[in-house]
C-alpha positions as CSV (number, residue, x, y, z in Angstrom):
1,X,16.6,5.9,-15.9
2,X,18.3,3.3,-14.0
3,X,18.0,3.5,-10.4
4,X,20.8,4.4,-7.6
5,X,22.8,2.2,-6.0
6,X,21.8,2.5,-2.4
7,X,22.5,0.4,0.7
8,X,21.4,-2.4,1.2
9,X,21.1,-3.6,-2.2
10,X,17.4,-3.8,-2.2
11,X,14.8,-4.0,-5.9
12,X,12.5,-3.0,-4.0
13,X,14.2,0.6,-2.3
14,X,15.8,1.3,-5.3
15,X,12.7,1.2,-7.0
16,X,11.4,2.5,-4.7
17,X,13.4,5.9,-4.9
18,X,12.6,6.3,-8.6
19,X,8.8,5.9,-9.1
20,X,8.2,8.3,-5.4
21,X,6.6,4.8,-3.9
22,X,7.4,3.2,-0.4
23,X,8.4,-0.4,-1.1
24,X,5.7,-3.1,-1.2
25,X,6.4,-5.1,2.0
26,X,7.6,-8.7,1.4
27,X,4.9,-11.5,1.6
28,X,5.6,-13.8,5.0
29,X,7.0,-17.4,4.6
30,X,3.3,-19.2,5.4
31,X,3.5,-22.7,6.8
32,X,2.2,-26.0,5.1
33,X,-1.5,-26.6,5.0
34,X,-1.9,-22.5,5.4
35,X,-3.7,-20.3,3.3
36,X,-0.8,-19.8,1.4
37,X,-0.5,-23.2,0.6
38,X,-3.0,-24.7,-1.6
39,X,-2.2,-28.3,-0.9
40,X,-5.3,-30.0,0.6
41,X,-3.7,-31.7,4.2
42,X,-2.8,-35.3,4.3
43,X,-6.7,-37.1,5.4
44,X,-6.3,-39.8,8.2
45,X,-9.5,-42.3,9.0
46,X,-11.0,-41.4,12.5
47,X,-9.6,-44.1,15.6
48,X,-12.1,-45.7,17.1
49,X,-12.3,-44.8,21.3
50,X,-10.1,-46.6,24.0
51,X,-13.2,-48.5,25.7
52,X,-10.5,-48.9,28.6
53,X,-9.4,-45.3,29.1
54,X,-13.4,-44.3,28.7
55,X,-14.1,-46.2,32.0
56,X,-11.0,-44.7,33.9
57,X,-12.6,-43.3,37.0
58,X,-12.7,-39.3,38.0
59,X,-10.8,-39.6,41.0
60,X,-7.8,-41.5,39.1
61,X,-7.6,-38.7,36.7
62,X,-7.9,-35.6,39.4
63,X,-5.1,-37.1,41.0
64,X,-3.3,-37.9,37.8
65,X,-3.3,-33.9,37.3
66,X,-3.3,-32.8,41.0
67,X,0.1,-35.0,41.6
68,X,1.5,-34.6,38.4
69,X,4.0,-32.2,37.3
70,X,3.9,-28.7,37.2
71,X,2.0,-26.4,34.4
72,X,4.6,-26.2,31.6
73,X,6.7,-23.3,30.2
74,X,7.0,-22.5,26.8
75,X,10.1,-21.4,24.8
76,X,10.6,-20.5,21.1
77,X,13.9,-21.3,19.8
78,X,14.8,-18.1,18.2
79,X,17.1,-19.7,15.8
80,X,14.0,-22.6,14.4
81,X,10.8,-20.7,15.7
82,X,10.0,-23.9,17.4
83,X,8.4,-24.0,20.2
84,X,8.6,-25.9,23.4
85,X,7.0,-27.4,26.1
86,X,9.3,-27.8,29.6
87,X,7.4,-29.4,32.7
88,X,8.8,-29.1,36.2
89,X,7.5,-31.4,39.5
90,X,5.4,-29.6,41.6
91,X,6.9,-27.8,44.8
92,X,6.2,-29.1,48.4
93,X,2.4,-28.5,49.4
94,X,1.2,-27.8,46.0
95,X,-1.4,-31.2,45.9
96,X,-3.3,-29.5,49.1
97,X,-3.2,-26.1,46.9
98,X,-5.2,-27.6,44.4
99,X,-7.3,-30.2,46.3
100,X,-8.2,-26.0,47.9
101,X,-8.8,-24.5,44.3
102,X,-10.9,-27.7,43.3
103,X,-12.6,-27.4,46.4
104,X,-13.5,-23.3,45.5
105,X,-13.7,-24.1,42.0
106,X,-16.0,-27.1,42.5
107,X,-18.3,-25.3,45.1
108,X,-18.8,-22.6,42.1
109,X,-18.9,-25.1,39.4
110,X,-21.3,-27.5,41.1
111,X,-24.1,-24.9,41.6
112,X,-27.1,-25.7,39.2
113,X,-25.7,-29.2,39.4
114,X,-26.7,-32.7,41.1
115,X,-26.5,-31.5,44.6
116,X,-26.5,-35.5,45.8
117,X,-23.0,-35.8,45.1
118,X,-21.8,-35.0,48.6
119,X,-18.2,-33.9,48.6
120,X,-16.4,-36.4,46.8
121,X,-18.9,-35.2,43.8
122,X,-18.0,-31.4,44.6
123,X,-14.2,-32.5,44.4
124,X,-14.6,-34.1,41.2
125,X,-16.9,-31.3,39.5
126,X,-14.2,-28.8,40.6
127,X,-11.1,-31.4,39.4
128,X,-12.7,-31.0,35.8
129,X,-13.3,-27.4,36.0
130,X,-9.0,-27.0,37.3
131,X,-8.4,-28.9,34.6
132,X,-10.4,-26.7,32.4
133,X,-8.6,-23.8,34.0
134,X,-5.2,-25.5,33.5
135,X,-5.9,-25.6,29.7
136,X,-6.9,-22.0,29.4
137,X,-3.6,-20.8,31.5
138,X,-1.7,-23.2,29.1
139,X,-3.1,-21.6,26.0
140,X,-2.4,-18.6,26.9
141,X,1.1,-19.3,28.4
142,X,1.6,-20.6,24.0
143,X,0.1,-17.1,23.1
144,X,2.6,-15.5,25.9
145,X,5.5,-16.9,24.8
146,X,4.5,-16.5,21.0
147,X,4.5,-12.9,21.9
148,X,7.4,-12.9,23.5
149,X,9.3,-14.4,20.9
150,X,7.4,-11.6,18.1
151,X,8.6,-9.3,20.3
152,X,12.2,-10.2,20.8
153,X,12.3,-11.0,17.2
154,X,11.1,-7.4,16.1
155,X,13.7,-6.2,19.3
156,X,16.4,-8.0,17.8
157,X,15.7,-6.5,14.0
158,X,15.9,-3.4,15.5
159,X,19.1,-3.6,17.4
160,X,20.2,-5.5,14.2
161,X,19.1,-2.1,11.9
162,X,20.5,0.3,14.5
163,X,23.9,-1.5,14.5
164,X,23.9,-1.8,10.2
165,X,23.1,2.5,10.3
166,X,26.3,2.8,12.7
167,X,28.5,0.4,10.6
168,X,27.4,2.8,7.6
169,X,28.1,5.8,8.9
170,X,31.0,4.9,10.4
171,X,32.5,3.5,7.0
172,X,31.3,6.4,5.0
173,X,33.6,8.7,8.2
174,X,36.3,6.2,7.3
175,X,36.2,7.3,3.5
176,X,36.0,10.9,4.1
177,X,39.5,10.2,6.7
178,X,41.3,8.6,3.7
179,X,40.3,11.7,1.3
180,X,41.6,14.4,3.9
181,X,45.1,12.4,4.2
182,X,45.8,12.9,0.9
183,X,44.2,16.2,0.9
184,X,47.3,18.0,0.7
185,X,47.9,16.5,-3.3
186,X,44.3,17.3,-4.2
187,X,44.1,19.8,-6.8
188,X,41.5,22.6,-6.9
189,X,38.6,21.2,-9.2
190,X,38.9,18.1,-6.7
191,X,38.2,20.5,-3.6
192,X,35.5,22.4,-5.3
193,X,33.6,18.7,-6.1
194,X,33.7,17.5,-3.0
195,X,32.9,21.1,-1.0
196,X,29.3,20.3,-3.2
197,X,28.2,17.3,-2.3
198,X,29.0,18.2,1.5
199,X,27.0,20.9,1.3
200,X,24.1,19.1,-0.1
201,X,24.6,16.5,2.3
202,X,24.6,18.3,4.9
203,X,21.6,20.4,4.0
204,X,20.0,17.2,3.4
205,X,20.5,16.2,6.5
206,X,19.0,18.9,8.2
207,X,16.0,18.6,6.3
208,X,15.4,15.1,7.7
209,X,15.6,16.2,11.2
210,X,19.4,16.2,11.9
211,X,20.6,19.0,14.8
212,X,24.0,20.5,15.2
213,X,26.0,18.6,17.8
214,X,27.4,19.8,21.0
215,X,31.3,19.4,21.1
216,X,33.8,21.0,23.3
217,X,37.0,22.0,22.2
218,X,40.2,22.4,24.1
219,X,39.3,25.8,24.7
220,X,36.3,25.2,26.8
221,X,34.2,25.6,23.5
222,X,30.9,24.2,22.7
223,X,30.0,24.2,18.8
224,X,29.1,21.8,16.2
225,X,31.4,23.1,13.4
226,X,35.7,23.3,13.6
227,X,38.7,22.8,11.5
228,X,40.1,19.0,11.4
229,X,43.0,19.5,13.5
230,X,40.3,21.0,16.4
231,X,38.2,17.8,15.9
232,X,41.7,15.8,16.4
233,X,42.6,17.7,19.6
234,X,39.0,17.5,20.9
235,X,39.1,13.9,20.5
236,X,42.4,12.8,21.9
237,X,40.8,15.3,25.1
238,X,37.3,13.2,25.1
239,X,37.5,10.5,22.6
240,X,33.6,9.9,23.7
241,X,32.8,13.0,20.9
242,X,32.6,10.4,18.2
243,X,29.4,9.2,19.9
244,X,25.5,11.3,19.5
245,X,23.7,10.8,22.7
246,X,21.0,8.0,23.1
247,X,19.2,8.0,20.1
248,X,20.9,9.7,18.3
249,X,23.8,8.5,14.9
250,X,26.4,11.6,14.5
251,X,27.4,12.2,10.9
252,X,30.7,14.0,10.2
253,X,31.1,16.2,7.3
254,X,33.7,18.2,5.9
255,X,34.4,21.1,3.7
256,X,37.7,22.7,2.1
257,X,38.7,26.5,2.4
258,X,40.8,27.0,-0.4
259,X,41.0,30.9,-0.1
260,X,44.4,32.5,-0.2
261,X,46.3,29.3,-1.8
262,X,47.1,27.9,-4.6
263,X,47.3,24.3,-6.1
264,X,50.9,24.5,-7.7
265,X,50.5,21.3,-9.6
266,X,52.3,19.3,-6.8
267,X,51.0,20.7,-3.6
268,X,49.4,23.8,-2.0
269,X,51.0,26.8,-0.8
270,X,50.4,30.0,0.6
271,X,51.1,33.5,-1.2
272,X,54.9,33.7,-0.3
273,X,55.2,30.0,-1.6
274,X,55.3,27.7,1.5
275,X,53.3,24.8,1.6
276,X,49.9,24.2,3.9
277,X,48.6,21.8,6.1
278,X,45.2,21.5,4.3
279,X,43.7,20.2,7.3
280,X,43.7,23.5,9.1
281,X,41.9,24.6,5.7
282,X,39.4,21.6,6.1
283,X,36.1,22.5,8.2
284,X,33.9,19.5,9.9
285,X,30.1,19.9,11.0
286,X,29.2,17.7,13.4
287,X,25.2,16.7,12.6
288,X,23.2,14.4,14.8
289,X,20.6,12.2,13.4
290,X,17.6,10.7,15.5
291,X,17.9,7.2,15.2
292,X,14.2,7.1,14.3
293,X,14.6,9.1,11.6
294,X,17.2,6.6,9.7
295,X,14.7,4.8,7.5
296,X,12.2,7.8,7.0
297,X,12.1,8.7,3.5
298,X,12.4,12.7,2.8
299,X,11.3,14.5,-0.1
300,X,14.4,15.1,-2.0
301,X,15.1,16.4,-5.4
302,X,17.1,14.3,-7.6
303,X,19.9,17.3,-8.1
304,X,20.5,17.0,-4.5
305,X,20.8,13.4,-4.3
306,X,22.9,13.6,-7.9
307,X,25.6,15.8,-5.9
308,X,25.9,13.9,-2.6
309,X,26.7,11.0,-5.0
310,X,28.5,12.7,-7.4
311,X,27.2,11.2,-10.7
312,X,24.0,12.4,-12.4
313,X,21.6,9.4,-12.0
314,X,18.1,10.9,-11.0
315,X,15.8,13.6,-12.6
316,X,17.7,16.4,-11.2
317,X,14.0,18.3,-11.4
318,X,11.7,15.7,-10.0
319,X,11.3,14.7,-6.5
320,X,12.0,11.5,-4.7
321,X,11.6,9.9,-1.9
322,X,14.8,9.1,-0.2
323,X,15.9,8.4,3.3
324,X,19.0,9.1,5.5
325,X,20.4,5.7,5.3
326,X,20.1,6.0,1.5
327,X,22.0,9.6,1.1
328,X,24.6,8.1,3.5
329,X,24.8,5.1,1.3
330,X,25.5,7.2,-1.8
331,X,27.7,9.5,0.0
332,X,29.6,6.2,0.6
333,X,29.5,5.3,-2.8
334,X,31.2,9.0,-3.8
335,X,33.7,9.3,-1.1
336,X,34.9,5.8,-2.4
337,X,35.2,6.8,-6.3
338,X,36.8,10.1,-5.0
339,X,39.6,8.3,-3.5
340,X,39.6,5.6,-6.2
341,X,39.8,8.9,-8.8
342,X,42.1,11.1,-7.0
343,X,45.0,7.5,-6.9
344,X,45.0,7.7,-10.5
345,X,45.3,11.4,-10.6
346,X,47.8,11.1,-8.2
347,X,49.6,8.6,-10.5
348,X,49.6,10.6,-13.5
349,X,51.0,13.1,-11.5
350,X,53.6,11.2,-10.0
351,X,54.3,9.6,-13.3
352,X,54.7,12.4,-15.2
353,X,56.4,14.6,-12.4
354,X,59.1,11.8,-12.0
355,X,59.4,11.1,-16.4
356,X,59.9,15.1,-16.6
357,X,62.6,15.1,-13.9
358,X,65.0,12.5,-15.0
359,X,64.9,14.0,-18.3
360,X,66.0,16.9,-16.4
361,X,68.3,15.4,-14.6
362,X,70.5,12.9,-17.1
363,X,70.5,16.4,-19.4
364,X,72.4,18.0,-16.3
365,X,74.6,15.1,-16.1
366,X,76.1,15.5,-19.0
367,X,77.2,19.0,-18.7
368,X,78.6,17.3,-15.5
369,X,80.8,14.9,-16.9
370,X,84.5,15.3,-16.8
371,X,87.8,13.5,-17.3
372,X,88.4,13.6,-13.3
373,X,85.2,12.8,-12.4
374,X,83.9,9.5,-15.0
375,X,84.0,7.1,-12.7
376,X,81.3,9.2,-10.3
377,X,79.1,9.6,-13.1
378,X,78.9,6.3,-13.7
379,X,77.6,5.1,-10.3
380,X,74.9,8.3,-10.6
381,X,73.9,6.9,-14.7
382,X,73.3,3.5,-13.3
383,X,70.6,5.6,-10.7
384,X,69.1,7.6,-13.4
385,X,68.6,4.1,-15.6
386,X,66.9,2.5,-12.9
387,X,64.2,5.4,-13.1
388,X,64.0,5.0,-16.9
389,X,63.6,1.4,-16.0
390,X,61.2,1.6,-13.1
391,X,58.9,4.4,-15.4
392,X,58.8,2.3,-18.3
393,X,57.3,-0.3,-16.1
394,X,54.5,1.6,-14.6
395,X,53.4,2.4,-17.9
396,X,53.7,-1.1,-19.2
397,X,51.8,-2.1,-16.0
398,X,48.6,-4.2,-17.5
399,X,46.7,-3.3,-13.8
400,X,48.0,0.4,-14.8
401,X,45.4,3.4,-14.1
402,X,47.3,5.9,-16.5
403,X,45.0,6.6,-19.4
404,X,46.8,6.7,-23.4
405,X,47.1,10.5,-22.9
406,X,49.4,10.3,-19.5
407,X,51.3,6.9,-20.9
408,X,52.3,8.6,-24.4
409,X,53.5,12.0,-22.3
410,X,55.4,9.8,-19.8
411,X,56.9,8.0,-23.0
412,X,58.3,10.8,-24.8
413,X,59.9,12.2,-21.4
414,X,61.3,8.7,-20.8
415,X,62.5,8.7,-24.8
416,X,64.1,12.3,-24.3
417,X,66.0,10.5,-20.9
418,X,67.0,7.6,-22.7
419,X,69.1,9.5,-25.6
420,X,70.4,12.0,-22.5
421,X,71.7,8.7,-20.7
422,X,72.7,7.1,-23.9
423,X,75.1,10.5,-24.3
424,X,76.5,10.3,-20.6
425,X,77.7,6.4,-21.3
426,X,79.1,7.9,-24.7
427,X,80.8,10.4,-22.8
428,X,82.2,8.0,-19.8
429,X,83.0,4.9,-22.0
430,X,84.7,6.5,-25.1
431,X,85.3,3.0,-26.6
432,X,81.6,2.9,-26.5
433,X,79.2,3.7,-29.7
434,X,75.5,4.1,-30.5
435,X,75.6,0.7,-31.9
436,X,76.3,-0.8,-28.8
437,X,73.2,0.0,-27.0
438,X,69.6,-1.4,-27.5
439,X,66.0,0.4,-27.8
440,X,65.9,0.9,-24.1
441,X,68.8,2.5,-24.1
442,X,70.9,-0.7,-22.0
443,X,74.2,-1.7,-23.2
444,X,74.1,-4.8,-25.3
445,X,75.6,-7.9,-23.7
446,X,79.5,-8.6,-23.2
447,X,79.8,-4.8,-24.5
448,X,83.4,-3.8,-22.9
449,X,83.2,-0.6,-20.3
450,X,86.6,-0.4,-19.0
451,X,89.1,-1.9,-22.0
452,X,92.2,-0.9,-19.7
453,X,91.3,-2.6,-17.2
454,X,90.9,-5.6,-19.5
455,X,94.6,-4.9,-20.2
456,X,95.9,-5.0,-16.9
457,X,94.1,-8.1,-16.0
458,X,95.3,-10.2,-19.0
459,X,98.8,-8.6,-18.3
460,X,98.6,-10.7,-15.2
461,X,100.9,-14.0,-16.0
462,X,98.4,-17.3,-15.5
463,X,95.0,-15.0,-15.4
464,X,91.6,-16.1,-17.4
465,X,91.4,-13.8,-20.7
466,X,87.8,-14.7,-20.2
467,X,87.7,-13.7,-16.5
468,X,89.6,-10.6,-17.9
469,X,86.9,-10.0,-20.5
470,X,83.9,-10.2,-17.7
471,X,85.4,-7.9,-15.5
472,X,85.4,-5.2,-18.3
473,X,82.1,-5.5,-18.7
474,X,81.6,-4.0,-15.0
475,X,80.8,-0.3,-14.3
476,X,83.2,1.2,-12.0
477,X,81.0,1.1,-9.4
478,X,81.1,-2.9,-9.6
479,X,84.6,-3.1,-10.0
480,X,85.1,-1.4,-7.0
481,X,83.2,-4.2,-4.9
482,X,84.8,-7.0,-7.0
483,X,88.5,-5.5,-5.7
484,X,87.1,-5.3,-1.8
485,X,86.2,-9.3,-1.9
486,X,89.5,-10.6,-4.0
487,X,91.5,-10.9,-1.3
488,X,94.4,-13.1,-3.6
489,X,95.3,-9.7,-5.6
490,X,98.0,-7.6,-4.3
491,X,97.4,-4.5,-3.0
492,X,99.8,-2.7,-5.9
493,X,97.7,-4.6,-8.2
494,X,94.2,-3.6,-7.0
495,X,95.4,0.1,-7.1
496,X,96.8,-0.5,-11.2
497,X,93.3,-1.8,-11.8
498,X,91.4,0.9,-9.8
499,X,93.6,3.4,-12.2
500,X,92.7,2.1,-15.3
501,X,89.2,2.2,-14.6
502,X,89.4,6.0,-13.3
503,X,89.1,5.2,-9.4
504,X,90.8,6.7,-6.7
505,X,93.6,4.8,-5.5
506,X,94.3,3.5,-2.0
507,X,96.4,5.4,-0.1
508,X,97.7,2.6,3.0
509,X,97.3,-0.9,2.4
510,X,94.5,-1.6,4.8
511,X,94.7,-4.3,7.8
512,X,93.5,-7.8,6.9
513,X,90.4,-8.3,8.2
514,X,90.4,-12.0,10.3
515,X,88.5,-13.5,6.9
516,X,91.8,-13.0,4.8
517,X,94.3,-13.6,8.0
518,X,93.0,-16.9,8.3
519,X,93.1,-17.2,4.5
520,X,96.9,-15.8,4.5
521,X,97.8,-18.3,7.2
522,X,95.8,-21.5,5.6
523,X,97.7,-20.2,2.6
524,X,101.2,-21.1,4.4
525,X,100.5,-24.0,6.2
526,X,99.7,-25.9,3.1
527,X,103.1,-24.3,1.4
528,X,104.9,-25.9,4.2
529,X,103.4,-28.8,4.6
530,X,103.6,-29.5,0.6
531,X,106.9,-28.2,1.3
532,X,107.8,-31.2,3.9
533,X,106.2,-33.5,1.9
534,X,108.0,-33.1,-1.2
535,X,111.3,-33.2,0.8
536,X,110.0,-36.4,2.5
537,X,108.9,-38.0,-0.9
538,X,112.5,-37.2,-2.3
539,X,114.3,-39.0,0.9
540,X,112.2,-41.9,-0.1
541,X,112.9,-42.3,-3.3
542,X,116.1,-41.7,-2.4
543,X,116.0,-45.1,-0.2
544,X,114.2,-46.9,-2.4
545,X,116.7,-46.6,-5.4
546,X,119.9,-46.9,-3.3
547,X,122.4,-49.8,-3.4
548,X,121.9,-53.1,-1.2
549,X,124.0,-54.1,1.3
């Protein structure tokens, strides 16, 4: 049986979980020439000694060290694990301070030794035994720094662990936020899956050392378990409550309490039929977890785990080894296909919701239509097409969630619309048939609506038949905005066509807006200036053609 997916993506957890084992710890990166690397190390040819730096005297290498820079300080680059050597000159009266500890260092080292070398000797016994002394300190001051960089690295891994737990947690609360919201469309069976696996969560949690937390409510108080909206009011109070104390993580979980409604297929409702806020339904438990605890496996059988992550992946009957940051990983895992599963139950619903209500609806409108009233129909056909239209699309989606079963439902309400709407155009366009209409129901192109008003247009001396033609083609809804924005027709004409196509008439010419003023006055000018012009043109030719004198 495969292993579950767990954060992080590890081999060796996941394996791990299944076979009851801790993971084998990964083998450390060895440097070159190591025991974990068998290459022999490059061989160099011994140098032969400097005869000229053998025969440098005592005293010139004393005070070489004793005026010399400071011991050094040694730093490990965290990001390169290299590590450095930084020297800084000695402060003021630091010579005298070890010419004194060569003095005390000599007088010890000297004993045993050639008493005949007077001071000078005692000074130079003690210079090689500071210098021996400066080697030790700088050996260790390597070793101290090398464990000071071990231990900021294993610090740092730490803090780095701590903050990845958090992050978890605190995406798995995000999950379970986006499940409430849409609590509310959730049917029962959903509820009753999810009320599991936080219940073995939770008990899970217990196990592995979690405590109830302390929260006060508005109230004054103090309990680890309340409804949602509580939480909500507790938190905009103290918004600190989404915190555990010092080492501690805080784990939210919630449970519904679907007693005394019911799921109607679209939302829930109480007894008498109104609907309810299913967050005053939804319960949260507030569970701290001791940060130490995180990583410590738990002796867990594989039915618990199997619920928390809502798919049947381990022995349900054997027991496994599995820690908090594991369960929290899979409870992550099953908050996020809950979500993921309710949207597509949500879209069937939707889908098939909306497919059985404008079958409904375009079956209403025909018992609807009247002689007075065609040209309002028509604007409300057009709106029940564009939800044939808009369906249809959903379910041709390729990226579509709705399985054959919810697509071939959704088609034969969307079929049972199509012939309603194809009725209604029948019924508001009698010069209309069934042969002018294709499979989805849309009239076929250049297909003639409104034939009188084709008549009225073409009865119009100097007007395009073809124009004419186009316009009939326009529901009366169209029409209607082609009038408003023709500002050359007459207003006794407009109100002929607005007849023939079963509009209501304007009763007062309306004021000209300043668009069609300056239009009507343009429209003059040039009349009166082609006007003058013509008259001068004539007087010309007049001139032009008369008899000479």
């Amino acid at each position: 049986m495969d292993a579950p997916n767990l954060a992080p993506p590890n081999p060796a957890i996941a394996a791990a979980v299944q076979s009851n084992q801790q993971p084998a710890p990964t083998p450390p990166n060895l440097p070159a020439g190591s025991m974990g690397d068998q290459t022999p190390p490059a061989f160099s040819a011994p140098q032969a000694p400097d005869v000229t730096k053998a025969h440098v005297s005592v005293a010139q290498r004393l005070l070489g060290g004793l005026f010399g820079n400071s011991a050094p300080t040694y730093t490990i680059d965290p990001k390169t694990g290299v590590q450095t050597a930084t020297s800084q000159p000695q402060k003021p009266g630091a010579f005298f301070r070890n010419i004194l500890a060569a003095s005390i260092l000599g007088g010890t080292s000297a004993a045993g030794t050639n008493p005949e070398g007077g001071f000078w000797g005692g000074v130079g016994t003690g210079g090689r035994a500071v210098q021996a002394n400066a080697k030790q300190q700088d050996l260790l001051r390597q070793q101290q720094a090398q464990k000071q960089f071990e231990n900021q690295q294993s610090a740092d891994k730490a803090n780095q662990e701590k903050i990845y737990s958090q992050a978890q947690v605190a995406l798995m609360h995000s999950q379970m936020v986006r499940n409430d919201n849409e609590s509310d469309l959730q049917d029962k069976e959903y509820h009753d899956r999810k009320n599991a696996a936080s219940m073995a969560y939770t008990k899970y949690l217990e196990d592995a050392g979690g405590q109830g937390a302390k929260i006060k409510l508005p109230d004054g108080t103090v309990t680890s378990s309340m409804t949602a909206s509580e939480l909500g009011q507790a938190y905009m109070k103290d918004p600190s409550i989404r915190v555990a104390p010092s080492g501690f993580v805080r784990h939210f979980v919630d449970t519904t309490d679907a007693t005394d409604v019911t799921y109607n297929g679209v939302q829930w409702v109480n007894p008498d039929g109104t609907p309810v806020n299913m967050s005053d339904k939804t319960n949260i438990q507030a569970i701290d977890i001791p940060e130490n605890a995180i990583k410590k496996a738990v002796p867990t059988l594989g039915s618990v785990y199997n619920k928390v992550a809502g798919v049947d992946e381990l022995d349900p009957s054997k027991v496994y080894q599995i820690s908090p940051e594991q369960m929290t990983a899979a409870r992550t895992n099953n908050l996020d296909s809950q979500i993921k599963q309710s949207q597509i139950d949500l879209d069937k619903k939707r889908v098939a919701v909306e497919a059985s209500r404008v079958a409904l609806d375009t079956r209403t409108l025909n018992n609807q239509i009247t002689q007075q009233n065609k040209a309002e129909m028509s604007g409300v056909a057009s709106f029940y097409k564009e939800r044939i239209d808009n369906l249809q699309k959903q379910i041709d989606d390729p990226n579509s969630t709705l399985d054959e079963n919810a697509k071939k439902a959704a088609r034969a309400s969307i079929d049972t619309a199509t012939e309603e709407y194809k009725k209604a155009m029948l019924a508001i366009y009698p010069n209309l048939t069934p042969k002018d209409f294709d499979p989805a129901g849309n009239t076929k192109p250049g297909t003639v609506l409104l034939p009188e008003v084709v008549s009225v247009l073409k009865s119009i001396p100097g007007y395009d038949p073809r124009v004419a033609d186009q316009m009939g083609t326009l529901t009366p809804d169209q029409l209607q905005e082609q009038l408003k924005n023709a500002p050359s027709l007459s207003f006794e004409l407009k109100n002929k066509i607005r007849a023939a196509a079963g509009l209501p008439l304007e009763t007062a010419q309306p004021a000209p807006t300043a668009g069609q003023l300056g239009s009507q006055i343009g429209n003059a000018v040039v009349k009166k200036a082609a006007s003058a012009g013509n008259a001068l043109g004539d007087a010309a030719q007049s001139l032009a053609t008369g008899p000479i004198t």
